[in-house]
C-alpha positions in Angstrom: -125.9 -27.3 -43.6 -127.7 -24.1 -41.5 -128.3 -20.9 -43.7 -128.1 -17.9 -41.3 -129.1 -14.5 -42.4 -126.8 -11.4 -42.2 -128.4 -8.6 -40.0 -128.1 -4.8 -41.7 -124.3 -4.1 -39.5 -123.0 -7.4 -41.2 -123.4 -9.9 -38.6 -124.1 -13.3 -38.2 -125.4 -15.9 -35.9 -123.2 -19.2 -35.6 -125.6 -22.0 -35.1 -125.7 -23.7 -31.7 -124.4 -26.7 -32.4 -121.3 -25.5 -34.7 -120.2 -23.1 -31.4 -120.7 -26.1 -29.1 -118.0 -28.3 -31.7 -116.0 -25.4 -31.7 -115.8 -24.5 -28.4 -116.9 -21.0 -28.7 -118.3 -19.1 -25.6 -119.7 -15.8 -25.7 -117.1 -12.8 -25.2 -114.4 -15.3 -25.9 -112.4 -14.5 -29.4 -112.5 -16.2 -32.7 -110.0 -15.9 -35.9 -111.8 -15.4 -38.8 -110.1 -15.6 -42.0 -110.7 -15.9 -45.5 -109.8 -18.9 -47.9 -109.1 -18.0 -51.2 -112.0 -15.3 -53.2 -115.5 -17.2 -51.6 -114.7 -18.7 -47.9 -114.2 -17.6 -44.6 -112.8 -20.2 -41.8 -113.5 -19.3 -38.4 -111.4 -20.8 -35.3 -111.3 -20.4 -31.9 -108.9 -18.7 -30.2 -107.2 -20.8 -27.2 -107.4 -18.7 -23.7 -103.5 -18.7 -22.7 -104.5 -17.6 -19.3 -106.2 -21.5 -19.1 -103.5 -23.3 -21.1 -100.4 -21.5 -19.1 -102.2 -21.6 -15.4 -99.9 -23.3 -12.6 -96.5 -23.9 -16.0 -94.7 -21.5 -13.7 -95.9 -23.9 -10.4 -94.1 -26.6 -11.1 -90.7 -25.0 -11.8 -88.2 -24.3 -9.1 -88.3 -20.5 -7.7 -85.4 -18.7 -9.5 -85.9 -16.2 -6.9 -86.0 -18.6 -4.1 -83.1 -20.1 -5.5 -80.4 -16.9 -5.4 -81.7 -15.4 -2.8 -80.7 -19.3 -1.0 -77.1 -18.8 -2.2 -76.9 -15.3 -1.2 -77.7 -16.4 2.0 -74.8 -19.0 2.2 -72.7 -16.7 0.9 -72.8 -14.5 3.4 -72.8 -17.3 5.7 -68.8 -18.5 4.6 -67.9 -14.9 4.4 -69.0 -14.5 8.0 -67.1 -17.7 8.9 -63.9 -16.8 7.2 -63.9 -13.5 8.8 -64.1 -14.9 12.0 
């Protein structure tokens, strides 16, 4: 188990190997949260922009979608006014 050393503004160094299991990269966040009166936990935080790049990709264009039937509505409306 590493001992690490709090400097004098209250911080500490996580050891190299515990950030590598965590996945913890510098300027990336971490919860940190205490367990009952004596322990802290700390866990990473996922990066949404990651986990959620291309969700919105593989749906169908909402957009695309009305603006599609708005188009073939004008297109009967022009045919039954002719």
């Amino acid at each position: 188990m590493p001992l690490v050393k709090l400097s004098s503004k209250g911080q500490i160094v996580i050891p190299q190997e515990i950030r590598k299991k965590l996945g913890l990269k510098p300027r990336k966040y971490a919860i940190v949260e205490l367990i009952g009166e004596r322990r802290a936990e700390i866990r990473p935080v996922a990066d949404v922009r990651k986990e959620l790049r291309g969700v919105l990709k593989k749906k169908p264009s909402m957009t695309r979608a009305l603006l599609r039937e708005h188009l073939e509505e004008i297109e009967r409306d022009e045919e039954l006014s002719s």
